[in-house]
C-alpha positions in Angstrom: 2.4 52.3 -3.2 6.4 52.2 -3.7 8.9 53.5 0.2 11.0 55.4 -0.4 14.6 54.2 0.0 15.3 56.6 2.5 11.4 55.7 4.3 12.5 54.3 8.1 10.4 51.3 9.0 9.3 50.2 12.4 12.0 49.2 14.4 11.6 45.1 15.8 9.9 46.5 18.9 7.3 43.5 19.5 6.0 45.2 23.1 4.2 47.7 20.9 2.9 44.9 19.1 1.8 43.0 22.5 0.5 46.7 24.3 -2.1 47.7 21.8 -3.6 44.7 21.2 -5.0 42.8 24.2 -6.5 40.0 21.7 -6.7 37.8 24.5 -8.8 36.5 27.5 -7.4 34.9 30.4 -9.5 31.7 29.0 -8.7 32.4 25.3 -4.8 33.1 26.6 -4.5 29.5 28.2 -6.0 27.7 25.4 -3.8 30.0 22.9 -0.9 28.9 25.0 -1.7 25.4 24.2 -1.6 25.9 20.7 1.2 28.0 20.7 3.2 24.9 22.6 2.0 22.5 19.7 2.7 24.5 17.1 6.1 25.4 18.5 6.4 21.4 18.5 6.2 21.1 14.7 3.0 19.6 15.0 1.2 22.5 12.8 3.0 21.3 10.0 1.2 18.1 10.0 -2.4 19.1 12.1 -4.6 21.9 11.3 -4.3 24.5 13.7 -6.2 27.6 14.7 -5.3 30.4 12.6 -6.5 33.6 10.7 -6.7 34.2 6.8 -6.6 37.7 5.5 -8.1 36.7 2.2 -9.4 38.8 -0.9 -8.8 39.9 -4.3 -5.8 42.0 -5.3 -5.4 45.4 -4.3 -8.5 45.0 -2.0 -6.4 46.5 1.2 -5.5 43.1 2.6 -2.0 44.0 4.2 -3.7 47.2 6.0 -5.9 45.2 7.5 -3.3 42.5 8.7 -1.3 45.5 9.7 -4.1 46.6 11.7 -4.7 43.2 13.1 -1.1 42.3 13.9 0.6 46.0 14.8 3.6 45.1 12.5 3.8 47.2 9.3 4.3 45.3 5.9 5.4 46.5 2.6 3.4 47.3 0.2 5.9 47.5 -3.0 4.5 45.8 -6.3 4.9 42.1 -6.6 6.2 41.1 -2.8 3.2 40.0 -0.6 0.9 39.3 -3.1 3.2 36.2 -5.0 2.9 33.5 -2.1 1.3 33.0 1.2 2.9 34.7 4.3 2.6 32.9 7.4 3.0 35.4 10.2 2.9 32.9 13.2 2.6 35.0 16.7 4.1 33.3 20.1 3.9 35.3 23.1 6.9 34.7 25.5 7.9 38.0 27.9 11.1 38.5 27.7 12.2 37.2 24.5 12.5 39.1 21.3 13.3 37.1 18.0 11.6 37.3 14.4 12.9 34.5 12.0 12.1 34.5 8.2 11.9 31.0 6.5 10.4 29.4 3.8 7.8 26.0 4.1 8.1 24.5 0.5 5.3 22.9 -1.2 4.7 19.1 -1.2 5.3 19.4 -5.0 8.9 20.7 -4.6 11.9 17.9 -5.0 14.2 16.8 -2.5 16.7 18.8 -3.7 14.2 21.8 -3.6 13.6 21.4 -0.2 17.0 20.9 0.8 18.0 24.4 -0.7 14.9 26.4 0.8 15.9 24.7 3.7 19.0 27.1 3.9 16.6 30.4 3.7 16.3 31.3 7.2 17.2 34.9 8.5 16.7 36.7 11.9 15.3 39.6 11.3 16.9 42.7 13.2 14.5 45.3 11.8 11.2 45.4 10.3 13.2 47.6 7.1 14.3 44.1 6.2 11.3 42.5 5.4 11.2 43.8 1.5 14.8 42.2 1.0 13.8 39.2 2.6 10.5 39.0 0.1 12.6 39.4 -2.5 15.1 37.0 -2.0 12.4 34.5 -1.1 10.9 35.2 -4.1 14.5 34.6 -6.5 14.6 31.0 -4.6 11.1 30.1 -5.2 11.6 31.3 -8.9 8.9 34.0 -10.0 8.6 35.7 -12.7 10.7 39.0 -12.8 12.9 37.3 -10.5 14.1 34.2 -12.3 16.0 34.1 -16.0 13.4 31.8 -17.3 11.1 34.2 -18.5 8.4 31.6 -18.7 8.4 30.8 -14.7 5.6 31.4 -12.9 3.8 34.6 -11.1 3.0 33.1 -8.0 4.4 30.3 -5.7 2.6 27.5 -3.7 5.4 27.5 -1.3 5.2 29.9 1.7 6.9 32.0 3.8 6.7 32.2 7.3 7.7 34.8 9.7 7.8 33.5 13.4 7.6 36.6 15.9 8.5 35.5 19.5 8.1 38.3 22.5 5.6 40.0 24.0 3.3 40.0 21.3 0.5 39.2 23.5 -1.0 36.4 20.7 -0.6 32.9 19.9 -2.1 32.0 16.8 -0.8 32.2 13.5 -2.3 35.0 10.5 -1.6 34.4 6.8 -1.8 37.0 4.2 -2.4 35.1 1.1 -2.4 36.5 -2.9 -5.0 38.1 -4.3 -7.7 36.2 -6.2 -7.6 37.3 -10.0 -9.7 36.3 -12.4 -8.1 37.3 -15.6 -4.6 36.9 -16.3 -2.2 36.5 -19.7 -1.2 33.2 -18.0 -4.4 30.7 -17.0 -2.1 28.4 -14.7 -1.6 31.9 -12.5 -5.1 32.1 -11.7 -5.6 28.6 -11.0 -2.6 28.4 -8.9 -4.3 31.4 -6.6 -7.7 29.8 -6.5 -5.8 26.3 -5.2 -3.7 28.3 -2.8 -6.4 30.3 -1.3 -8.9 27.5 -1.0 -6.5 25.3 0.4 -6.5 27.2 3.3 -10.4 28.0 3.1 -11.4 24.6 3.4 -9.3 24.2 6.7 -11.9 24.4 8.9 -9.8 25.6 11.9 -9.2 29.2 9.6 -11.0 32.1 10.8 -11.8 33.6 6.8 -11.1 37.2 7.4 -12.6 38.0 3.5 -11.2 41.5 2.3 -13.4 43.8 0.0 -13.2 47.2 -1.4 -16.4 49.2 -1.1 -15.4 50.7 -4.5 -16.5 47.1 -5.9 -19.6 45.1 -6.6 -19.4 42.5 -3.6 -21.2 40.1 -5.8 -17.9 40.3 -8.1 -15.3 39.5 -5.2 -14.9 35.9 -5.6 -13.3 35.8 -2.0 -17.2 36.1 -0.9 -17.9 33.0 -3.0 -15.6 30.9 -2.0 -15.7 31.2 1.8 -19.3 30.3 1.1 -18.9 27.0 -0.8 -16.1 26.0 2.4 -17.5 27.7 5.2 -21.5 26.5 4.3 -22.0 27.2 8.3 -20.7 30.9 7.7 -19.2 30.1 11.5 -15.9 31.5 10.7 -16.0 34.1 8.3 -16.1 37.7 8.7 -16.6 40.0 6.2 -14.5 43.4 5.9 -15.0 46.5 4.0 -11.9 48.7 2.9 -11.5 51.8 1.4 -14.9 53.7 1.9 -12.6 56.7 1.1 -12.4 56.1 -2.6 -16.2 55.4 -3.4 -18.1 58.1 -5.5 -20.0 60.7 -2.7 -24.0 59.7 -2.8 -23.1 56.0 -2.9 -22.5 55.6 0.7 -25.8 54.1 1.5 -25.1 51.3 -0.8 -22.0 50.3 1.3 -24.2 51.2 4.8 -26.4 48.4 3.4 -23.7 45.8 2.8 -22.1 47.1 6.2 -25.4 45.9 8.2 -25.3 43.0 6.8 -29.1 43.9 4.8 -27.6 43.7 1.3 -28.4 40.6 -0.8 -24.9 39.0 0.5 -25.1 38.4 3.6 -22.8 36.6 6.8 -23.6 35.2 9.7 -20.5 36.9 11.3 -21.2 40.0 9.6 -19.3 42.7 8.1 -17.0 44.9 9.7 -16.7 48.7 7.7 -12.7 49.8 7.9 -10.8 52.9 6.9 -6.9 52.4 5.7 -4.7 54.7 6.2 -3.7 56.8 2.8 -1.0 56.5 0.7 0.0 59.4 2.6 -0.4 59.0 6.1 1.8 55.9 5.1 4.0 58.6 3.8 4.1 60.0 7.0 4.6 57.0 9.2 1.0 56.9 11.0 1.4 54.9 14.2 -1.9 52.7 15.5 -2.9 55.4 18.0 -3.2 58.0 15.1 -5.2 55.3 12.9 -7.9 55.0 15.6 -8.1 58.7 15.7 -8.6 59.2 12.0 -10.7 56.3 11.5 -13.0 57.8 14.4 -13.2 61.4 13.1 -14.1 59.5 9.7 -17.2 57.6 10.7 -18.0 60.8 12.8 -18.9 63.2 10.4 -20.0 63.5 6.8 -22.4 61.0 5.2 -21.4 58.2 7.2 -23.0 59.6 10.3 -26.2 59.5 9.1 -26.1 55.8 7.5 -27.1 54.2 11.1 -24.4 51.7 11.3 -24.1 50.3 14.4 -20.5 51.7 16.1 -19.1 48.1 16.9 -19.0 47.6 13.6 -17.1 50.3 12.5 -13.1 50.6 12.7 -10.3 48.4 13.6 -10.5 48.5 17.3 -14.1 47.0 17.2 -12.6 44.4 14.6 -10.3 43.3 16.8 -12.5 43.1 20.0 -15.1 41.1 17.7 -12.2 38.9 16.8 -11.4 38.3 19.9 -14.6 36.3 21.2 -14.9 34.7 17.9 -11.1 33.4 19.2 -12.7 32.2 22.3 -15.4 30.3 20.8 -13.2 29.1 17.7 -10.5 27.7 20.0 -12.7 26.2 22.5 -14.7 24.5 19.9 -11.7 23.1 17.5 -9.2 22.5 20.5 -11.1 18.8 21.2 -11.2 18.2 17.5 -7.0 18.8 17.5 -6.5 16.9 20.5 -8.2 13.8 18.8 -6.1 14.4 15.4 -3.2 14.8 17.4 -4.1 11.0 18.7 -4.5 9.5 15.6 -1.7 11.2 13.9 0.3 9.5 16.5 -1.2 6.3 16.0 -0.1 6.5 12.7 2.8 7.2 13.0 3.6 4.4 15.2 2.1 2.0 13.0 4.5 3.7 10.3 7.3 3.1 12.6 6.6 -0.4 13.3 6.7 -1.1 10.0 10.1 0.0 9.2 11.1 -2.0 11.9 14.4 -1.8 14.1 16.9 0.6 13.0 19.5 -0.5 10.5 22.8 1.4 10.0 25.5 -1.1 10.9 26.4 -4.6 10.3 25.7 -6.0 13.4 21.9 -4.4 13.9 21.8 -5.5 10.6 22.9 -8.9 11.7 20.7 -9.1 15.2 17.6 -7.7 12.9 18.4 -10.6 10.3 18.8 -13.3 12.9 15.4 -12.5 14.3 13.3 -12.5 10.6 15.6 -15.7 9.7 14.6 -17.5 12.8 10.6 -16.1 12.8 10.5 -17.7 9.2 12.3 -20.8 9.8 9.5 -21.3 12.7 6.9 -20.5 10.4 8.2 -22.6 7.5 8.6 -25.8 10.0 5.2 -25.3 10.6 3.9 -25.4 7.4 6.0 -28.3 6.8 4.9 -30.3 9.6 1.3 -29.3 9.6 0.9 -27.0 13.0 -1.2 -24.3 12.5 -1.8 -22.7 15.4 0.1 -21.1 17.9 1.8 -17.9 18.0 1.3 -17.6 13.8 -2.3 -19.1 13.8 -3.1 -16.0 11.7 -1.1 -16.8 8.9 -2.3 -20.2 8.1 -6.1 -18.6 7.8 -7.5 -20.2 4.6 -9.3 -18.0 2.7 -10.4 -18.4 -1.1 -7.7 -20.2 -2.9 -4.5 -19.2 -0.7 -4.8 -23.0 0.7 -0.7 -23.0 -0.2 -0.4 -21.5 3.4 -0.9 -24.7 4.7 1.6 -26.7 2.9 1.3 -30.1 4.5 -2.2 -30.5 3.8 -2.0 -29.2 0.0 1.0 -31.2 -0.7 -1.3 -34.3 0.8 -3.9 -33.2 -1.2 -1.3 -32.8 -4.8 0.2 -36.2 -3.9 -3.2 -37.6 -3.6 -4.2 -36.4 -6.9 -1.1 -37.8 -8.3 -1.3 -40.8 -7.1 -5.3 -41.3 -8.6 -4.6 -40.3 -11.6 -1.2 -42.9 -11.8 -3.8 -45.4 -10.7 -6.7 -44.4 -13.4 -5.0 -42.7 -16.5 -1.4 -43.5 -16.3 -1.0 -46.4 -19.4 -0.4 -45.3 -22.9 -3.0 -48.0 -23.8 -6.1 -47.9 -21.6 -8.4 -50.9 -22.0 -12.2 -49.2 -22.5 -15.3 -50.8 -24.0 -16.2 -50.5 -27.5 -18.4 -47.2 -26.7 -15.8 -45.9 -25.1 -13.6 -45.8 -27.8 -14.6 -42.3 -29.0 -13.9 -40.5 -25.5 -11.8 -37.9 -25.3 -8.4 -39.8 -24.3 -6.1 -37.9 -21.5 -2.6 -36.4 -23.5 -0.7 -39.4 -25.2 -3.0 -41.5 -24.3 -4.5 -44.3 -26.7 -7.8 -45.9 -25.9 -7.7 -49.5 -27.1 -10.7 -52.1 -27.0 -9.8 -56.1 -25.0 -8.8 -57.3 -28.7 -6.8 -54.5 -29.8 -4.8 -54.7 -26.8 -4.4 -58.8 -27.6 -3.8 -57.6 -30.6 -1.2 -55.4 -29.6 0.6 -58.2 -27.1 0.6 -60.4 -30.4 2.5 -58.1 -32.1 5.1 -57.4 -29.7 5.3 -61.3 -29.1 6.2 -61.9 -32.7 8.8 -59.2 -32.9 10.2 -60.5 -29.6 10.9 -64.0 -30.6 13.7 -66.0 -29.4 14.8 -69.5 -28.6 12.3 -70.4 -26.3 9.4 -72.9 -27.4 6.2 -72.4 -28.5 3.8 -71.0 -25.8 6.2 -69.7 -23.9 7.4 -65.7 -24.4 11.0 -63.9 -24.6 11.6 -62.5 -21.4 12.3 -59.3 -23.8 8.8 -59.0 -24.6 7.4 -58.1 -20.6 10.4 -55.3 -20.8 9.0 -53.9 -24.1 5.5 -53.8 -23.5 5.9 -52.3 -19.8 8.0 -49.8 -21.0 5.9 -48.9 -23.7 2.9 -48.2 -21.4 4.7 -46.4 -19.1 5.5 -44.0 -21.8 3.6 -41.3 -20.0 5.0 -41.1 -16.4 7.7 -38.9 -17.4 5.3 -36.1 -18.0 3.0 -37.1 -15.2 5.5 -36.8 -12.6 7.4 -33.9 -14.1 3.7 -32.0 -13.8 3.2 -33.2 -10.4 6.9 -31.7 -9.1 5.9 -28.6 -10.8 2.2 -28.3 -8.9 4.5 -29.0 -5.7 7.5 -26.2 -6.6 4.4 -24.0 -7.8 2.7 -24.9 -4.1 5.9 -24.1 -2.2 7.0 -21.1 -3.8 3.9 -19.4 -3.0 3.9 -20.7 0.6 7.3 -19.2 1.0 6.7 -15.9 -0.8 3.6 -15.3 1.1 5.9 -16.4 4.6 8.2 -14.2 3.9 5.8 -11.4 3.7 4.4 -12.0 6.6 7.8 -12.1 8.6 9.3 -9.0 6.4 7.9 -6.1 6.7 10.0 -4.2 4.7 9.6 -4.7 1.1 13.1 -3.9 0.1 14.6 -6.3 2.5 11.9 -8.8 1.8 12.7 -8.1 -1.9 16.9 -8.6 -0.9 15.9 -12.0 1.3 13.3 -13.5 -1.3 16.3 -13.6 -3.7 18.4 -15.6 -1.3 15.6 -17.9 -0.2 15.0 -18.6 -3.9 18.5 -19.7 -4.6 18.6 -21.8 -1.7 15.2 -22.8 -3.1 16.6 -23.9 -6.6 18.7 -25.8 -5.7 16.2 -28.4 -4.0 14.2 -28.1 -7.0 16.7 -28.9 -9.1 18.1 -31.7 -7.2 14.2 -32.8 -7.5 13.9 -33.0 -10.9 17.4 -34.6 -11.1 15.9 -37.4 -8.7 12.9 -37.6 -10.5 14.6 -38.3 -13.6 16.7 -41.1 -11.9 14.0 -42.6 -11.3 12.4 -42.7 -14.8 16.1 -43.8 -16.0 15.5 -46.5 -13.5 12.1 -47.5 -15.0 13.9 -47.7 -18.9 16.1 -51.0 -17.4 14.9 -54.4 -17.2 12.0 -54.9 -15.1 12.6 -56.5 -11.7 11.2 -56.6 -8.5 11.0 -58.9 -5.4 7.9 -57.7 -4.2 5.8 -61.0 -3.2 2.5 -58.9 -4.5 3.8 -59.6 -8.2 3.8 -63.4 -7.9 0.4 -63.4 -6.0 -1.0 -61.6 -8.9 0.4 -63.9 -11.4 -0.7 -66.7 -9.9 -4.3 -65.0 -9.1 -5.0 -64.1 -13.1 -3.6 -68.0 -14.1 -5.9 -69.6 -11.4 -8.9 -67.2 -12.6 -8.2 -67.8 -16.2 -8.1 -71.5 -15.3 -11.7 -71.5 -13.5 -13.0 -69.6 -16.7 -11.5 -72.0 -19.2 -13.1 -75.1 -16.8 -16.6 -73.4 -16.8 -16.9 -72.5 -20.4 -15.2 -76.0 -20.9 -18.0 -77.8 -18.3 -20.7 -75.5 -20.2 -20.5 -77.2 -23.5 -20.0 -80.9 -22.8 -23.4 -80.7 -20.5 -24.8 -78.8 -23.6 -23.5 -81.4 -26.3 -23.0 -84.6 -24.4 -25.3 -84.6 -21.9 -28.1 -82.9 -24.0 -28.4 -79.8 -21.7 -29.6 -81.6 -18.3 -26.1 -82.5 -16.1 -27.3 -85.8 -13.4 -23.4 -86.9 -11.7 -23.0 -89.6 -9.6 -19.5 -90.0 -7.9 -18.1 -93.3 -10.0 -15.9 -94.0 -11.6 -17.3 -94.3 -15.2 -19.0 -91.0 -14.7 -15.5 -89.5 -13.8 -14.2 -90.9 -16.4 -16.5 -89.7 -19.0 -16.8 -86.2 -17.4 -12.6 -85.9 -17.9 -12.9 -87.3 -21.7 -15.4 -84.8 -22.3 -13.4 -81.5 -21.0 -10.1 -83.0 -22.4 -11.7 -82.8 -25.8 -13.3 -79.4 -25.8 -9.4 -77.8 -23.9 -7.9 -76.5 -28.0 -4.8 -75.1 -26.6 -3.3 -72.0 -29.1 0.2 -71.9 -28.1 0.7 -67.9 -29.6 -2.7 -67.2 -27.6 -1.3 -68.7 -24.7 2.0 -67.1 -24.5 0.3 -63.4 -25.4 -1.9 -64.1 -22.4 0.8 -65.0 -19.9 2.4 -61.9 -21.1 -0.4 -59.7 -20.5 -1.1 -61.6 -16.7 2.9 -60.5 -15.8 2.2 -56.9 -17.8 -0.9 -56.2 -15.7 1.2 -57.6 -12.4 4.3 -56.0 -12.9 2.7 -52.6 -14.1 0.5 -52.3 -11.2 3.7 -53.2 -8.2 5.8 -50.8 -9.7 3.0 -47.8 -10.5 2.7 -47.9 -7.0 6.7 -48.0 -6.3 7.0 -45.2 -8.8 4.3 -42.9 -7.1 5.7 -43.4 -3.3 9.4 -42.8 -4.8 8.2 -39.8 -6.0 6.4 -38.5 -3.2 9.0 -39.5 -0.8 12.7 -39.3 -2.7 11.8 -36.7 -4.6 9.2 -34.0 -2.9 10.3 -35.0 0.4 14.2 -35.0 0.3 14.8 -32.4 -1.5 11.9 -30.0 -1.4 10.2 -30.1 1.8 12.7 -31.2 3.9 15.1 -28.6 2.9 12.6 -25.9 3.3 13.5 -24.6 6.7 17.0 -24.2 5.7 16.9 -21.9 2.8 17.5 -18.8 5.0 18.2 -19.8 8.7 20.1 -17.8 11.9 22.9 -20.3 11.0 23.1 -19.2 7.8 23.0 -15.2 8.9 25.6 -16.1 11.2 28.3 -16.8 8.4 27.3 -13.8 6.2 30.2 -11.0 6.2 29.7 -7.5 6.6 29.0 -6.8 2.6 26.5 -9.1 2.3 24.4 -7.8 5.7 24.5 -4.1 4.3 23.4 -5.9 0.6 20.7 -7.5 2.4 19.1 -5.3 4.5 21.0 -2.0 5.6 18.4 1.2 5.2 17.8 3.3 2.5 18.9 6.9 2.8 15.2 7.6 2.3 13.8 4.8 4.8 16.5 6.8 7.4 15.7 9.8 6.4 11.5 9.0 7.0 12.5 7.0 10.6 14.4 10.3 11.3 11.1 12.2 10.5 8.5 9.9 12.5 10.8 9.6 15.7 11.1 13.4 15.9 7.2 13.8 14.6 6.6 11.0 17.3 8.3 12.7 20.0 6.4 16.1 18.9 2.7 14.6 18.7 3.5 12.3 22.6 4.5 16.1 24.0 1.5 17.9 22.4 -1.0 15.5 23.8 0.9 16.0 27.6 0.9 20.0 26.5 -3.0 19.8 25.9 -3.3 17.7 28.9 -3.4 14.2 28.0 
């Protein structure tokens, strides 16, 4: 029904409010007082509190029955308290006297949304106000008939709240929400009801106050349903019958049924039978006195008397009464249950905290926050480096799976190990194998060669090597050639084993870092920094590395003793092989196969004829074995050379040693103002959230001392 213009609401007069209600106990008004604090604390924004639902389908008498509930009248024009939820939140403070309209917007909304509905916030003078207020709450959330866009939407997930502070004589909060529809030109309307509505009937702290016409089928009214499916105890909902007025006479029974809770739907809190007032005792202005009275002569007389309900079931008076023990038990069952969210919202929130870390604003917290990280990692990276994994960051260097790069000194051991095993094994181009052998797979660039094909080989390098020098001696070209031609492959070898090591150490100081930086942005800003400083190790490693291959392309030469003790090892062995084979066939030939020798001088003398004859000396043999005796020698002293060069002048010096000096307190000492803020000054939104969790943080530590902990 449409006021009239010149209709005079209530006045804000919340004692008349507080006087006729008495929804309270002295036990139920402590515990409400409780709430109230924590919900006056923000915290209801973020905990599920206590509250009441008026919930039904449209035009099922809901405001009446809030009115009736709350003692403040509400408008009943078309289209205003049926488009959104209204949060009527109740505190009870003698003495004080303020309404205050505002709008909660939902978590869908943008930042810039909720910055504008932010602005919506009016104190209300006079209950006459409340239909200008809907209206322009309705314009700023954007409903249709309100917004240009003829295509917006009918109803709004965002709410508006009406805080009443004074002598109301409650603490709780009651929400008229939109009517549940079921058919509808637009199918996102009715979905975006059934969301809204259930989201408040699955809080389990709402008392379901479900609305339904006795003019209806009660097995049509969804509202029934629903509190069902999220209220499977039926501990909190209450079922309540409007507008008996407007049923057709002789059908009364049918609603007495319902009424007594002996119909096929049935609550465990019942049903409680109401009469409205009419559109025109709203006319009139009917005050809460003169409802009682005409709801009392209603149920009185007529066909009602004689349909046995039971009289506390009947009328608002006994509705709020029943509320108010249901209150009692509600509050004292769900007021341990918000003390322990309370706790763990808390605990959240300062594990949120913590993770954002000191505040960052200026350059010099910037500068005392970055001096902290940069000296954390630098202990953590020496560490690593120098193989101590315990103490105060044991738990980083936990080895689990394949993260073994957290220990860095013991997989770079590991690497250079490796490296060093396969130098020994599968370094030379030509790798001497037996004839079966031959068709193995070979390692990359690798040729597998028998004895004589490496002779072979020798030969051919002797010949193209020739010189001055005599016959049976070799060009001292030909060592040069041939080394350098099997050690082909140690470029690629060592370049592979830097990259295992920068591979090993980049993932050691990624992971460091995110164990030191919490905050990814920063940690993103500093990980740029470390890699530079990073680079440039690695590149001066590679440049060393190839130094020492450059070095490897020159002449051979060493003065390590080991090379001349080999040489002279492989002559002196090829000499006792020579005298054996030599010894085997003159006892074969000249002394038929059966050696007898006596110590003379004739036998001496016979015994040296014999092996002179049988020593053929091939002067190109000889020369191409010398060669391969100083190959073998030379190869073998600097291989091992080449591998502790590059384990020490190269992974060492510039790499690892290096390491704890890509980002040090030194370092953030010289950085100017600029590059602090670049590095790790705050985003608006990590400010904006710290903002949010130190007031939030504040709000949850005085809730838990306002509910006695």
């Amino acid at each position: 029904m449409e006021t009239p213009p010149d209709k005079d609401w209530v006045a804000l007069d919340l004692d008349r409010v507080g006087d006729s209600l008495g929804l309270q106990t002295s036990r139920t008004s402590e515990r409400l007082n409780q709430i109230d604090r924590i919900r006056a604390n923000g915290v209801g924004d973020h905990i599920a509190l206590p509250q009441l639902a008026v919930c039904g389908d449209q035009s099922a008498g809901k405001s009446s029955v809030l009115e009736g509930i709350t003692g403040i009248p509400f408008p009943r024009q078309d289209g205003l308290c049926t488009r959104f939820a209204t949060e009527i939140s109740l505190r009870h403070e003698p003495g004080e006297q303020r309404a205050t309209a505002m709008i909660i917007p939902h978590v869908s909304r943008s930042e810039e949304e909720k910055a504008r509905f932010g602005t919506f916030r009016y104190q209300i003078q006079d209950f006459t106000e409340l239909p200008n207020i809907i209206e322009r709450a309705s314009e700023l959330m954007g409903l249709r008939g309100h917004a240009r866009d003829l295509s917006a939407p009918a109803f709004s997930a965002d709410i508006l709240r009406l805080e009443l502070v004074g002598n109301t004589g409650l603490h709780l909060t009651i929400v008229d929400l939109p009517g549940l529809i079921s058919v509808s030109e637009n199918d996102e309307d009715v979905k975006l009801v059934q969301d809204l509505v259930d989201s408040y009937l699955e809080n389990t702290r709402t008392i379901i106050l479900a609305v339904v016409p006795a003019s209806s089928d009660v097995d049509t009214q969804g509202i029934i349903q629903r509190a069902r499916h999220f209220d499977k105890a039926g501990y909190r909902t209450v079922g309540i019958i409007t507008k008996p007025d407007l049923i057709n006479a002789g059908t009364e029974s049918r609603v007495a049924r319902l009424a007594k809770n002996l119909d096929g739907t049935k609550l465990n809190l019942g049903f409680f039978l109401l009469k409205n007032p009419t559109p025109a005792q709203l006319e009139k202005g009917i005050t809460l006195a003169e409802r009682r009275k005409a709801e009392l002569e209603f149920f009185s007389a007529g066909p009602w008397k004689a349909q046995g309900i039971d009289p506390s079931r009947i009328g608002i008076d006994n509705l709020r009464i029943f509320l108010q023990e249901l209150l009692d038990n509600h509050i004292e069952r769900e007021l341990p249950k918000v003390q322990q969210d309370v706790r763990n919202l808390l605990n959240n929130v300062n594990d949120e905290l913590a993770g954002l870390g000191e505040e960052r604003s200026s350059p010099n917290q910037i500068r005392v926050y970055l001096t902290r990280i940069s000296s954390d990692f630098q202990n953590l990276i020496k560490a690593g480096v120098e193989g101590e994994y315990t103490g105060r960051d044991a738990s980083f260097f936990i080895v689990d799976g394949e993260n073994m790069y957290v220990r860095l000194r013991a997989a770079v051991h590991r690497e250079n190990e490796a490296f060093a095993s396969y130098m020994r094994n599968n370094s030379e181009k030509r790798r001497v194998v037996t004839e079966a052998e031959t068709d193995t797979e070979a390692e990359e660039g690798q040729i597998l060669v028998t004895d004589e094909q490496l002779m072979s080989w020798i030969e051919e390098k002797y010949h193209e090597t020739r010189g001055r020098e005599l016959p049976g001696n070799h060009n001292y070209a030909l060592l040069a050639e041939l080394y350098h031609a099997q050690s082909e492959r140690w470029g690629g070898i060592g370049r592979k084993h830097v990259g295992e090591i920068v591979s090993l150490v980049s993932q050691f100081v990624s992971h460091a870092l995110k164990f030191v930086v919490k905050d990814p942005k920063v940690c993103d800003s500093v990980s740029k920094v470390v890699n530079a400083a990073l680079h440039v190790g690695i590149q001066h490693a590679h440049e060393e590395l190839e130094k020492l291959l450059q070095d490897e392309t020159r002449q051979p030469i060493t003065y390590n003793h080991y090379y001349t003790d080999n040489i002279q090892k492989a002559r002196l062995d090829r000499s006792k092989r020579q005298l054996a084979k030599s010894l085997d066939a003159a006892i074969e030939e000249d002394w038929n196969g059966t050696f007898h020798f006596q110590n003379s001088r004739d036998e001496v003398r016979r015994l040296t004829s014999s092996l002179k004859e049988r020593v053929v000396v091939n002067m190109t043999k000889q020369a191409c074995i010398e060669a391969r005796n100083d190959l073998a020698a030379y190869y073998k002293v600097a291989m091992k050379l080449f591998v502790d060069n590059v384990c020490r002048q190269v992974i060492e010096r510039h790499i690892l040693s290096k390491l704890p000096s890509v980002f040090d307190p030194v370092a953030v000492s010289a950085y100017d103002d600029e590059t602090l803020l670049q590095l790790a000054a705050e985003s608006a939104h990590s400010r904006h959230r710290r903002a949010e969790a130190c007031q939030l943080q504040e709000a949850l530590e005085k809730s838990l001392r306002d509910l006695g902990n």
